[in-house]
C-alpha positions in Angstrom: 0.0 0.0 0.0 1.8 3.4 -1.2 2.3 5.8 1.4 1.3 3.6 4.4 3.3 1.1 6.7 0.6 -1.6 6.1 -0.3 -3.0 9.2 -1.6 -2.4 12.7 0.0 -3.2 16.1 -2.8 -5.0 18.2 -2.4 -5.2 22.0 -4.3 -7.3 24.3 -3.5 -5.6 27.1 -5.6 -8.9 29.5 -3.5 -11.5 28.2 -0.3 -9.1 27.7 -0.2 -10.2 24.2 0.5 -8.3 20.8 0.2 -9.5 17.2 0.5 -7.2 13.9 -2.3 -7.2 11.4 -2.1 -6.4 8.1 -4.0 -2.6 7.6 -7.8 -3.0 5.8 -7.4 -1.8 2.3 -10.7 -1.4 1.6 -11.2 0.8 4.9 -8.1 3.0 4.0 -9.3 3.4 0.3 -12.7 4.4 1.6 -11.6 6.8 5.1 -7.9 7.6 4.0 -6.0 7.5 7.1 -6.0 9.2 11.3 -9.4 9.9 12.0 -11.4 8.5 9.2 -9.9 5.4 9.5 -9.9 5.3 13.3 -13.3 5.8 13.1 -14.0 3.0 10.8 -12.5 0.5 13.1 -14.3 1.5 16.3 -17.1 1.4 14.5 -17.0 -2.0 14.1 -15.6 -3.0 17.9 -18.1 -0.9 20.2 -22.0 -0.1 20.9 -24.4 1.7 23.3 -23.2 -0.9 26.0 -19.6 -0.7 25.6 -18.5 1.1 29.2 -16.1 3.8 28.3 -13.8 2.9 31.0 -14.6 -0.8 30.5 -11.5 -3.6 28.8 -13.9 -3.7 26.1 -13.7 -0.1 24.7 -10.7 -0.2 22.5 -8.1 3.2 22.7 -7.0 3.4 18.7 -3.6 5.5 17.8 -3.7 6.0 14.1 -1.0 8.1 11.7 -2.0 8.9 8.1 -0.9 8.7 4.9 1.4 12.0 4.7 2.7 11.1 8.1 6.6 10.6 7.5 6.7 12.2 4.5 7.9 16.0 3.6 3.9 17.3 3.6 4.0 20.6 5.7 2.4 20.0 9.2 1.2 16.6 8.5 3.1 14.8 11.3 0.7 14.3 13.9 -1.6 11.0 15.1 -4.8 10.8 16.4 -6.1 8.8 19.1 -9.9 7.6 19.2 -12.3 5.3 21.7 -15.7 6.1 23.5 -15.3 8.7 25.6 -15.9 8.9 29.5 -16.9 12.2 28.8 -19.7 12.3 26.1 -20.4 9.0 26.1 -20.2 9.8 22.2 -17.4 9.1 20.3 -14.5 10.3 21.1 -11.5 11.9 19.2 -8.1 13.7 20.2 -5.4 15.1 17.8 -1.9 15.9 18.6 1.6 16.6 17.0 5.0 16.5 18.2 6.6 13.4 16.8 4.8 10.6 17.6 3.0 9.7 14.7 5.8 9.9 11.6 7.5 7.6 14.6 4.9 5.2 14.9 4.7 4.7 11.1 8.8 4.7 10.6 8.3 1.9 13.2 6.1 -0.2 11.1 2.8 0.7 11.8 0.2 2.8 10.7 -1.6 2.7 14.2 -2.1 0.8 17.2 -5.1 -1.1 18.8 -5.2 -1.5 22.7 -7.6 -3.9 24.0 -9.0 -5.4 27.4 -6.8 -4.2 30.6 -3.7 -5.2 32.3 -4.0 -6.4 36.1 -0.3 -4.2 36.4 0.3 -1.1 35.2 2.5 -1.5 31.9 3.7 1.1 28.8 4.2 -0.6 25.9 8.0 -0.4 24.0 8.1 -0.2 20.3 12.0 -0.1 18.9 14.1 -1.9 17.0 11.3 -3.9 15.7 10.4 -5.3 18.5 7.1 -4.9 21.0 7.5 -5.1 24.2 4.9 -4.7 27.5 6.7 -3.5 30.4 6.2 -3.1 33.9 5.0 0.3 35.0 4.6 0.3 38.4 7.3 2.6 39.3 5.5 4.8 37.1 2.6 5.9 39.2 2.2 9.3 40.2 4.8 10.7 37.8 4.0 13.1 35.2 3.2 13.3 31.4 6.8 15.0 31.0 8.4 12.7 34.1 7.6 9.3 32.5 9.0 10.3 29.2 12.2 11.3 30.5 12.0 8.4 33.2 11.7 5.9 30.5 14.0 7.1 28.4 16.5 7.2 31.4 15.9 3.8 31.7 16.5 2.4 28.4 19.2 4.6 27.5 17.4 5.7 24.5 17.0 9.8 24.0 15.5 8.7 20.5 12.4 7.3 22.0 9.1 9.4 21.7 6.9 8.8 24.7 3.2 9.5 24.9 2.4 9.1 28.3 -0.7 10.1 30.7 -0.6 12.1 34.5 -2.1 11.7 37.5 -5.5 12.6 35.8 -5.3 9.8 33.9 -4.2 7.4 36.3 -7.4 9.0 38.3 -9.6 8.7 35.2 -10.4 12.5 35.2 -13.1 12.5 32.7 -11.1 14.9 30.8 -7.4 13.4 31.1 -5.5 13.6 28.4 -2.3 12.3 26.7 1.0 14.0 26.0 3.7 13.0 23.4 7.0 14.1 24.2 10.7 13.6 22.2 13.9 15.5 23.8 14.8 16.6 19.6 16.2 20.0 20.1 12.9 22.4 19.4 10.6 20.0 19.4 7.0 20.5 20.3 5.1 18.9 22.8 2.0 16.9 21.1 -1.2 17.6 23.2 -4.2 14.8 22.2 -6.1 16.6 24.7 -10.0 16.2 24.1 -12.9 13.5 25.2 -10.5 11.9 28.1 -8.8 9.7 26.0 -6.0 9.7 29.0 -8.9 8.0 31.3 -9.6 5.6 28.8 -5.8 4.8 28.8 -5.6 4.7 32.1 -8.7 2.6 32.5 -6.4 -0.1 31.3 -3.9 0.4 33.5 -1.5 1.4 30.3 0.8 4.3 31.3 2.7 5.0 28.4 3.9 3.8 24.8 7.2 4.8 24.0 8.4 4.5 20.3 11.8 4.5 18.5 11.5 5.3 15.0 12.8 2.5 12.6 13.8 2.5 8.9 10.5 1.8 7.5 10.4 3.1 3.7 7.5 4.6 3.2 6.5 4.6 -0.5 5.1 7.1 -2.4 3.0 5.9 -5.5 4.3 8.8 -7.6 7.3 10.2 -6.0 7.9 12.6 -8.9 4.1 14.2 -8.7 4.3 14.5 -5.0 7.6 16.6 -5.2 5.4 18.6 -8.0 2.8 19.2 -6.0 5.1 19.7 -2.6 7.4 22.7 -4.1 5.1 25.4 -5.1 3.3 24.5 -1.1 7.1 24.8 0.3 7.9 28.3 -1.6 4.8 30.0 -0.7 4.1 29.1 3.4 7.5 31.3 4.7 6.1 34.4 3.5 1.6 33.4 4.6 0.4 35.6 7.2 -0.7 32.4 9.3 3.0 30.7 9.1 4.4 34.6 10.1 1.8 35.3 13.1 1.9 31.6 14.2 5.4 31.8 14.1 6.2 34.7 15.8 3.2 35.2 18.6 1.7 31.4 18.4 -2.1 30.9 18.6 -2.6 33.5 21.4 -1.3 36.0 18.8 -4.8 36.0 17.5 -6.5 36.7 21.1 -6.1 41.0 21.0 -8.1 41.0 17.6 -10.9 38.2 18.5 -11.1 39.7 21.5 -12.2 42.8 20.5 -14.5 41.2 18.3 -15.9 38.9 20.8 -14.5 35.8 20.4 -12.9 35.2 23.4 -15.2 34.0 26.2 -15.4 36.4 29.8 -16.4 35.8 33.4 -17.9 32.2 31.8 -19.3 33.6 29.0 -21.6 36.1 30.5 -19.4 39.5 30.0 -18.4 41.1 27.1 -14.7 43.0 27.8 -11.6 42.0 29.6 -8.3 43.4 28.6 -7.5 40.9 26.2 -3.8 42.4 25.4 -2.9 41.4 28.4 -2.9 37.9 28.2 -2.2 37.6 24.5 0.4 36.0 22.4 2.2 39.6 21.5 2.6 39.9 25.6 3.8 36.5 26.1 6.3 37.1 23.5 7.4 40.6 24.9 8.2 39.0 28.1 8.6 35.2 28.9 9.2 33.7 25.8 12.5 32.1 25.2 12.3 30.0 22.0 10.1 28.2 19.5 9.1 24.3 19.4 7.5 22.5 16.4 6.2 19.1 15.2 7.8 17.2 12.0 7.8 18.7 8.5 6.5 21.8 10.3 8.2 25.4 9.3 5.7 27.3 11.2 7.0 26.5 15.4 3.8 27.4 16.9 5.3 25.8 20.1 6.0 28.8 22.9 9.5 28.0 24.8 9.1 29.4 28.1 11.8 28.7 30.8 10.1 30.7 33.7 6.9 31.8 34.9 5.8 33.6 37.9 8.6 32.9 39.8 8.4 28.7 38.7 10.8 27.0 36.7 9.4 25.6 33.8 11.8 22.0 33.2 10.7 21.0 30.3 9.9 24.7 28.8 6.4 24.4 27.5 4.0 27.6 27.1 0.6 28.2 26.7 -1.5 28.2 23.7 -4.8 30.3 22.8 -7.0 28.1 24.7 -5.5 27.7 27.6 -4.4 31.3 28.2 -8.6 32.1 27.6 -9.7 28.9 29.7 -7.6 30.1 32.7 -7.5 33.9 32.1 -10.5 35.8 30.5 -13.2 33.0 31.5 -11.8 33.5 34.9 -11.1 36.9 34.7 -7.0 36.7 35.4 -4.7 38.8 33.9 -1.2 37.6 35.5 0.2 35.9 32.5 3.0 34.4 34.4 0.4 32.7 36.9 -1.5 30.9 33.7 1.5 29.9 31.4 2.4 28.2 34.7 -0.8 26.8 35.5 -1.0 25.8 31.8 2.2 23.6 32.2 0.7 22.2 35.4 -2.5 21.2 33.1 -0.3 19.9 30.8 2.2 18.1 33.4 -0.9 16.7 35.1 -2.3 15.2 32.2 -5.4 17.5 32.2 -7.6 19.1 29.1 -7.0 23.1 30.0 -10.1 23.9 28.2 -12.9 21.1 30.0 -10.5 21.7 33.5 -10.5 25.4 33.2 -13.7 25.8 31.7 -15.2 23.3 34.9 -13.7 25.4 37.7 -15.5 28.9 35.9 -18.5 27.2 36.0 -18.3 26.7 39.8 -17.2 30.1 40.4 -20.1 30.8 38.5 -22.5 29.1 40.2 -21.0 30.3 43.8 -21.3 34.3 43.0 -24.9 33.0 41.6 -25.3 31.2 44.9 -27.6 28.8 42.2 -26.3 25.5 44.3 -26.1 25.3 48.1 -22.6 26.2 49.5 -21.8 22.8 50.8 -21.2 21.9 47.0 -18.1 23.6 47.4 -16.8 21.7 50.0 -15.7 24.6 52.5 -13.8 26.8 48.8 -14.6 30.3 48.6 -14.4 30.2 44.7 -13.1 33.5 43.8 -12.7 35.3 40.4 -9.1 36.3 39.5 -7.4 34.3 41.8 -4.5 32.1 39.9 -3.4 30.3 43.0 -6.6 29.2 43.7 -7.4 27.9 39.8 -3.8 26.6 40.4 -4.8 24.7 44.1 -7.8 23.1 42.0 -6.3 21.6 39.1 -4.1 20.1 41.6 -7.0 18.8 43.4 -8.9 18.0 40.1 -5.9 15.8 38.7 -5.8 13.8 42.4 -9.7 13.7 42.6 -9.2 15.6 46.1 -11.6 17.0 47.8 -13.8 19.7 45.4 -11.6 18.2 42.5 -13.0 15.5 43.3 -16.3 16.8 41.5 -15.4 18.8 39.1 -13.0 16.0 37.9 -16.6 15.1 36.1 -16.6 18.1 34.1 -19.5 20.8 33.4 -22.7 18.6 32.3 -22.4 16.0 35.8 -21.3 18.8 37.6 -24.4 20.7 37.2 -26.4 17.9 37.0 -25.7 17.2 40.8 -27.6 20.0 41.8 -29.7 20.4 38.6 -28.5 23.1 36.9 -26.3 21.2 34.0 -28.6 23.8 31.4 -26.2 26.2 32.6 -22.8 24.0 31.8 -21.9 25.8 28.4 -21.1 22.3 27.0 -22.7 20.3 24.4 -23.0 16.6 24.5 -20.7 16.7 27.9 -17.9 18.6 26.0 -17.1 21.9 27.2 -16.4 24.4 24.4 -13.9 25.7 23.1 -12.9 29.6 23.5 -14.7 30.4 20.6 -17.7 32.8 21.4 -20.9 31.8 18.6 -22.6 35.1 19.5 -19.2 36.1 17.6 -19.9 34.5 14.3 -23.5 32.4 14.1 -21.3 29.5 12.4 -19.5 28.2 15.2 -23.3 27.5 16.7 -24.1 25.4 14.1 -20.2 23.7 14.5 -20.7 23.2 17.9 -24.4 21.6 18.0 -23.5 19.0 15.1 -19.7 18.0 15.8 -19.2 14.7 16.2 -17.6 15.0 19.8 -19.1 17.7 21.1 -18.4 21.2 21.2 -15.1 21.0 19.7 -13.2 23.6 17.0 -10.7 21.4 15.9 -13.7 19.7 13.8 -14.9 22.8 12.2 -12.7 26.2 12.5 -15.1 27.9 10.7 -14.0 31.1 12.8 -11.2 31.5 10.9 -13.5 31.5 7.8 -16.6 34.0 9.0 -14.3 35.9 11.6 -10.4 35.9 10.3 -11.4 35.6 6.7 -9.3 32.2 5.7 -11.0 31.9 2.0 -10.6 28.1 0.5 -11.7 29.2 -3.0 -11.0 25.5 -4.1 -13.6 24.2 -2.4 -15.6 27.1 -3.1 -15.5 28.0 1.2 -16.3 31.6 1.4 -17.5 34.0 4.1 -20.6 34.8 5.0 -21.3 37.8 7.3 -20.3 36.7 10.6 -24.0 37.4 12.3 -25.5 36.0 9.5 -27.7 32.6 9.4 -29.1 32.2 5.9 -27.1 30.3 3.6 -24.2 29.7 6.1 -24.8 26.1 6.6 -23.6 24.6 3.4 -20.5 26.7 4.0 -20.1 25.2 7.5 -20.7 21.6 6.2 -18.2 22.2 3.2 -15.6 23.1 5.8 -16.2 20.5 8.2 -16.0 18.0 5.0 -12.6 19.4 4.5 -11.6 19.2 8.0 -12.7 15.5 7.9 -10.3 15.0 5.2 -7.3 16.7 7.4 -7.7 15.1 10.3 -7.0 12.0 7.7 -3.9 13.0 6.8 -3.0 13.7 9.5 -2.9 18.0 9.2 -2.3 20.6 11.8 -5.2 23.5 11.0 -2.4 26.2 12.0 -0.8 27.0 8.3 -2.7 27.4 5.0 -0.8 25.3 2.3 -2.8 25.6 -1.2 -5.7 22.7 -0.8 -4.9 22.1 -4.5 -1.3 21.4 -3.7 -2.3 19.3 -0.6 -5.2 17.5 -2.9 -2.0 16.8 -5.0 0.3 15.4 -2.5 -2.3 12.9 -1.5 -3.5 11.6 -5.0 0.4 11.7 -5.9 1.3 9.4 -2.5 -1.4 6.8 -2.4 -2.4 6.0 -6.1 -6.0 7.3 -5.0 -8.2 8.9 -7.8 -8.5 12.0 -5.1 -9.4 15.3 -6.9 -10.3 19.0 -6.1 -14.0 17.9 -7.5 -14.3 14.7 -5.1 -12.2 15.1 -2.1 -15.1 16.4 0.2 -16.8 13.4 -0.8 -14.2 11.4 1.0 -14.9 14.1 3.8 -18.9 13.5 3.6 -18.3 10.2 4.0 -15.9 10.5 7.3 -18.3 13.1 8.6 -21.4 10.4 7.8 -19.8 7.7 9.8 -19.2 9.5 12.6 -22.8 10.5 12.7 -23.5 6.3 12.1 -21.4 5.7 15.1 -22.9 8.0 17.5 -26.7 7.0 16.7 -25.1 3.6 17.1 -24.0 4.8 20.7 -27.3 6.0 21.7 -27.5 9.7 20.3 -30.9 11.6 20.5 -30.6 14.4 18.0 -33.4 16.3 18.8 -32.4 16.4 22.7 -28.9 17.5 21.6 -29.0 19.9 19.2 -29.1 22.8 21.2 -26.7 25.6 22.8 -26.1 26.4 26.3 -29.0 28.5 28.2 -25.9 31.0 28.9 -25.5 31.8 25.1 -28.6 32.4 23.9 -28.3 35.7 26.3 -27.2 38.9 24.6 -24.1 40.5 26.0 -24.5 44.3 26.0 -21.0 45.2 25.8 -18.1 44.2 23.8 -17.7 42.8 19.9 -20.7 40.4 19.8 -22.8 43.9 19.7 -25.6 42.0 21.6 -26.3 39.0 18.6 -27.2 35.9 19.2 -27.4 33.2 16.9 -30.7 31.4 15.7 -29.7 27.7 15.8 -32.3 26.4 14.4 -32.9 27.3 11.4 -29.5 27.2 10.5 -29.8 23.1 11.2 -32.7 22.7 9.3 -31.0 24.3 6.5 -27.9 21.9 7.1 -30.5 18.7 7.4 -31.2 19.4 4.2 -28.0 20.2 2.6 -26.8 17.1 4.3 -29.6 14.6 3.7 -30.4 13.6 7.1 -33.8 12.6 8.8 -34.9 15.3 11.1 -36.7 13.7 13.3 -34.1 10.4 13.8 -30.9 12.2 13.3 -29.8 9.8 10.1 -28.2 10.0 7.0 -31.0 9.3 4.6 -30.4 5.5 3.1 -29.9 7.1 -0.4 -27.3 9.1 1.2 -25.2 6.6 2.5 -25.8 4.6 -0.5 -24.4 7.4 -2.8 -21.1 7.8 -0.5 -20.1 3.9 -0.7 -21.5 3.1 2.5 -23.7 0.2 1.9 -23.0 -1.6 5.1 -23.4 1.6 7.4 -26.9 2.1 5.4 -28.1 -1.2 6.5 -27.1 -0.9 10.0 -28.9 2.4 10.2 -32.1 1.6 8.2 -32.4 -2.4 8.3 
């Protein structure tokens, strides 16, 4: 198979056995690679009964077909399974290494099974798999075990993802962090739906990885380089490569601040002094370097080597969500205080959007007094007060105490005392820092993503807000408080994000889609075009859908946004809008061809993408 390793790594982890098998052609052909062809697997293994943090719910580590190659920014995995946190399926994507690794190893992903009665991390190198004990493990960081195991072995070429505490804790929101010691290189967060619960579920600290000598073929080596070059010569001098370069994703948080974007006192104020916590501050006074993932010339990654008075070991900074989770929603300012809290999230194995987002909503609910004050076990929740959201991620990631609650997230928090309509989260996933009463699109993103409120499925921001045209696919803007005729537009892009998170492609720079259309015809032999790759996105995007009515999903109960954003804000860039969901969705049923009342792809649908066994599942 051009362009792919060609098998799997499965890993029993109740037995403590491994075996490879060879990859599915037909799957591949039909869902590419990383998250389409995750997908397609755990379709097949799991259903409304599998327990999340059960041995039956398989954790699923997939590369993609430009993974290992000289594609820009297409060196990152992803890593699927039910999530503990939705219930829905789950999906995380993440850079660093890891992934061109994996597949240099031999394998285009992995497949964990069952659950080990030890703690274990599994040892690729050399070709060789290994499961080996972990126990000394415990307790020890995402950033500790990397450099612990690597200690160990006496291997500084190893890349290690790894979960923290939260993991080990099964935090519903725990996540998993890839780490390699390369000089500059970026640390690769695969931070939504709690696949680090699900890890830890089965007792599986780590997998470390050695890359190996794997040749990864291309089917037309000649045509890829054509279609690479004119990509290469043009991202040095794109706006995003520059600003994502030089100020990182919190470059962006001045100007979407001001046009209300970013998120305030949990989503229910409308200024904050966004400069202070932005990318162009970090930069002017605790940056020390730049970090990136393979074939990346952009170095998003923030070096920091102190903050607020902390050393920063491994030299990690903050990134756009994490300085909004932690600073605007909570309304902090010391940006010393959250790129070291961010570190902590990240150290501790913790989602900085669902843990910051979590502890805002408490705060919330405690100036509200909406929930009775023994909820809080005996913590004056304060507003502005970083060594407090500091003290409770620490709590959160050991399930201490308060943390012990708000480990849960938003939805079960709220639910305890019955005000989860409040949780802005959808499905159980907190969203992102992206404000909808901002630009109506990112309403209709959030209420249909696969995984719940999620902006790695759908920037569309960048499209209605920043302006990022994708005139190949014919992706335009429409007015950002606009409704009418945005949901085609919104389903075009999350078709083409479909097909990225295939590849596997970071969303940061903007190569020419033609070009990146190109390089994946040119590398697997596929017949991919401009005029049909967002079929092969339709058809990811479809499945997903197949897989969560397969889990249980109620449309109709689901489709909705928070109770807190369909209040106007009176001050500040969202100049008091608020978007009209619904008719919006109606629109998009009916660009997309799905039942209204059940939720489904129409049969005729599914039978026009190719997906003859998914129709007959979903309409027997």
């Amino acid at each position: 198979m051009d362009s792919y390793a060609g098998k799997l790594l499965i890993v029993d982890l109740t037995t403590g056995k491994t075996h490879d098998e060879p990859l599915n052609e037909y799957y591949a052909a039909q869902y590419i690679g990383g998250a389409g062809l995750a997908a397609r697997y755990l379709y097949d293994a799991i259903d409304a009964h599998t327990d999340p943090l059960g041995p039956d719910n398989p954790l699923i580590f997939m590369t993609g077909p430009l993974d290992a190659t000289a594609a820009p920014s297409c060196g990152r995995f992803v890593v699927v399974a039910r999530s503990p946190q939705t219930g829905l399926y789950g999906e995380a994507n993440a850079g660093n290494f890891f992934g061109p690794d994996l597949k240099m190893a031999g394998y285009d992903g992995i497949i964990v099974r069952g659950k080990s009665p030890t703690p274990v991390y599994l040892l690729i190198r050399d070709g060789k798999v290994e499961l080996r004990d972990a126990k000394h493990l415990a307790g020890k960081t995402t950033f500790d075990t990397g450099d612990t195991i690597r200690d160990e072995l006496d291997d500084q070429k190893l890349t290690v993802a790894a979960i923290g505490p939260a993991g080990e804790n099964l935090v519903k929101y725990a996540l998993i962090l890839a780490t390699n010691p390369r000089p500059g290189a970026k640390k690769g967060i695969a931070g939504r739906c709690g696949m680090g619960a699900v890890m830890g579920s089965k007792n599986l600290k780590a997998i470390a990885v050695r890359a190996g000598h794997t040749k990864i073929a291309l089917h037309d080596p000649a045509a890829f380089q054509t279609a690479l070059r004119p990509a290469i010569e043009m991202l040095p001098d794109d706006m995003s490569t520059q600003m994502y370069g030089s100020v990182g994703s919190s470059g962006a948080i001045d100007f979407l601040g001001l046009l209300g974007d970013m998120p305030t006192k949990y989503w229910t104020q409308g200024t904050f002094d966004y400069a202070s916590i932005s990318g162009n501050a970090l930069a002017e006074t605790l940056l020390t370097g730049r970090a990136t993932c393979h074939a990346c010339m952009v170095a998003c990654g923030r070096k920091v080597a102190q903050a607020a008075g902390h050393h920063l070991p491994h030299g990690e900074g903050p990134e756009l969500e994490t300085l909004v989770t932690f600073g605007s929603l909570l309304l902090d300012d010391n940006l010393g205080m959250l790129t070291y809290i961010g570190s902590q999230c990240d150290a501790l194995g913790l989602d900085s959007i669902s843990a910051g987002s979590t502890i805002a909503f408490a705060t919330f609910l405690r100036e509200r007094e909406l929930v009775p004050a023994s909820a809080f076990d005996n913590v004056a929740l304060r507003w502005g007060d970083p060594e407090q959201a500091l003290q409770l991620v620490q709590m959160i990631a050991a399930r201490e105490g308060l943390g012990d609650a708000l480990a849960e997230g938003t939805r079960a928090f709220g639910a305890r005392y019955g005000v989860d309509g409040l949780a802005v989260q959808v499905n159980g996933l907190e969203l992102a820092m992206h404000d909808p009463r901002a630009g109506a699109g990112m309403a209709l993103v959030y209420a249909t993503s696969p995984i719940g409120a999620s902006h790695n499925q759908s920037d569309y921001y960048m499209i209605e807000i920043s302006g990022r045209v994708l005139e190949d696919l014919n992706i335009t803007p429409v007015e950002r408080f606009e409704t009418a005729g945005k949901a085609a537009q919104v389903a075009r892009h999350q078709d083409w994000r479909a097909v990225t998170a295939s590849l596997v492609q970071c969303l940061f720079p903007n190569p020419p889609v033609k070009n990146m259309v190109e390089m994946l015809a040119a590398a697997t032999g596929y017949d991919i075009r401009l005029d049909n790759v967002l079929n092969y996105g339709e058809r990811m995007w479809n499945l997903k859908r197949a897989l969560n009515l397969k889990l249980g999903y109620n449309a109709r109960a689901s489709e909705k946004l928070p109770e807190l954003l369909l209040k106007p804000l009176t001050e500040g860039g969202t100049e008091g809008h608020v978007p009209e969901l619904e008719p919006m969705l109606r629109e998009y049923y009916t660009y997309r061809e799905w039942d209204w009342a059940t939720g489904k792809p129409c049969r005729e649908k599914l039978l026009a993408l190719g997906m003859p066994e998914i129709a007959k599942q979903l309409w027997p």
